[in-house]
N, C-alpha and C positions, 0 to 999 in steps of 0.2 A: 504494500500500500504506500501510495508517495501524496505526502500534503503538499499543498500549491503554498509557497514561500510566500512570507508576510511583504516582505518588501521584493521588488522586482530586482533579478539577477544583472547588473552592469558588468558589461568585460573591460576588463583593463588592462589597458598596454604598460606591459614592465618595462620596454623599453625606454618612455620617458622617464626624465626622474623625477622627481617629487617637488612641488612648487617650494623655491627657499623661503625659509622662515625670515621675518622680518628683521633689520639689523635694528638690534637696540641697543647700537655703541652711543649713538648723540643722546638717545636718555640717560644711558649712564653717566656721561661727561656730561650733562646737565645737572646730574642730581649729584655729583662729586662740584662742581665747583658752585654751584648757588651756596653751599655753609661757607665754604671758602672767600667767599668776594663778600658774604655778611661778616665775616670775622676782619677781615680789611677795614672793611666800611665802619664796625664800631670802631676798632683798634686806634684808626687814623682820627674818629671824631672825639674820643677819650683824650688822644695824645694830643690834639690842637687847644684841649679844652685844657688841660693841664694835668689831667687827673692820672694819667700814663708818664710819669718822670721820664725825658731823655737824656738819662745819666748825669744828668749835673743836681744840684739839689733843689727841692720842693718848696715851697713855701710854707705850707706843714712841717716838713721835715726842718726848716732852721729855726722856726718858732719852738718844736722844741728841742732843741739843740741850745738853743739862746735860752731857753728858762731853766734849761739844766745848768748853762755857764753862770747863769747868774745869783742862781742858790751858790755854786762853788765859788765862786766871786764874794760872794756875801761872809761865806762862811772862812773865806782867807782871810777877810779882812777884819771878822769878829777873833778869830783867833792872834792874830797879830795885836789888836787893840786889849785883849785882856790878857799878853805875853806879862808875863813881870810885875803885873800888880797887886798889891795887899790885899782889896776889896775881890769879890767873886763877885761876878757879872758873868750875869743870864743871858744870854742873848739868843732872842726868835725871833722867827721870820714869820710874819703873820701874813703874809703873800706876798706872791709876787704878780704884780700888772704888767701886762703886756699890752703897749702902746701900738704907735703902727711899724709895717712891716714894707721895706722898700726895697724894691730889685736894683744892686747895682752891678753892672758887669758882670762876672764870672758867680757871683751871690750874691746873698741880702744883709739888706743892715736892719735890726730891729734894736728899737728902745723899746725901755722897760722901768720898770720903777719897780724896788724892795722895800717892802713896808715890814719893818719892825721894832721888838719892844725890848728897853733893856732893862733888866733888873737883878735888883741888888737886896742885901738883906737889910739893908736901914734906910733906903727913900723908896720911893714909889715908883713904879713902874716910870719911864724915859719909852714912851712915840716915837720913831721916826721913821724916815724913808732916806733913799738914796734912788740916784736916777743916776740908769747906765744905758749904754749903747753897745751891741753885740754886733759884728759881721762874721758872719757866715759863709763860709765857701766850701767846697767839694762837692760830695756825692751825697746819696741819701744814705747810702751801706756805713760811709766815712765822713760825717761833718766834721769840720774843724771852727772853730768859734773863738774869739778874740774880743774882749770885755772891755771897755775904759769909763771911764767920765762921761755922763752926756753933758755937755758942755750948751 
């Protein structure tokens, strides 16, 4: 007994060969470089804007750099100040302000002001401040920082 086939019987010639599959090289170098030209695209708008250091230093970065130099500033020169004297003398630092911050050349200069209090065991607490000025130069990895007088 032979049943009549569901779908009708095509012949086919082996001798052709088989239509090529479609080249999907350009999707692929589409879908490899669009992350690529996005990662440019933020990269370069990060580093124009500042927020991508190009090896030299930050402005961030010498602000603190400068408020590090300026406790150690501070505290040289409380040490030197109560070298060799009778009386014991307290000396803290009740902050430090940071003024404005200017780009010069190769770094920045920032002023700053050291507010503190000195004291002693027989008068009262002594207020004061000092105003200094920091410049900043190198990298973000290596500041180097340089403290004087703000005059």
């Amino acid at each position: 007994m032979t049943y009549p086939p569901s779908q009708p019987i095509v012949p086919t010639n082996f001798m052709t060969p088989p239509p090529a599959p479609k080249s999907r090289r350009g999707l692929l170098i589409a879908i490899a470089a669009v992350p690529t030209v996005l990662v440019l695209l933020v990269g370069g708008i990060l580093y124009a804007a500042g927020v991508i250091p190009g090896g030299g230093l930050s402005k961030a970065a010498a602000e603190r750099a400068c408020r590090t130099a300026f406790g150690d500033e501070w505290q040289q020169r409380s040490n030197i100040a109560g070298a060799g004297s009778a009386t014991t003398i307290i000396p803290t630092v009740t902050g430090i302000e940071m003024l404005e911050t200017v780009e010069e050349g190769d770094g920045w200069t920032v002023n700053g002001t050291v507010h503190y209090t000195l004291t002693t065991a027989l008068i009262a607490p002594v207020e004061g401040s000092i105003d200094l000025t920091c410049t900043a130069t190198g990298s973000d990895a290596a500041p180097r920082t340089e403290v004087s007088n703000r005059s």
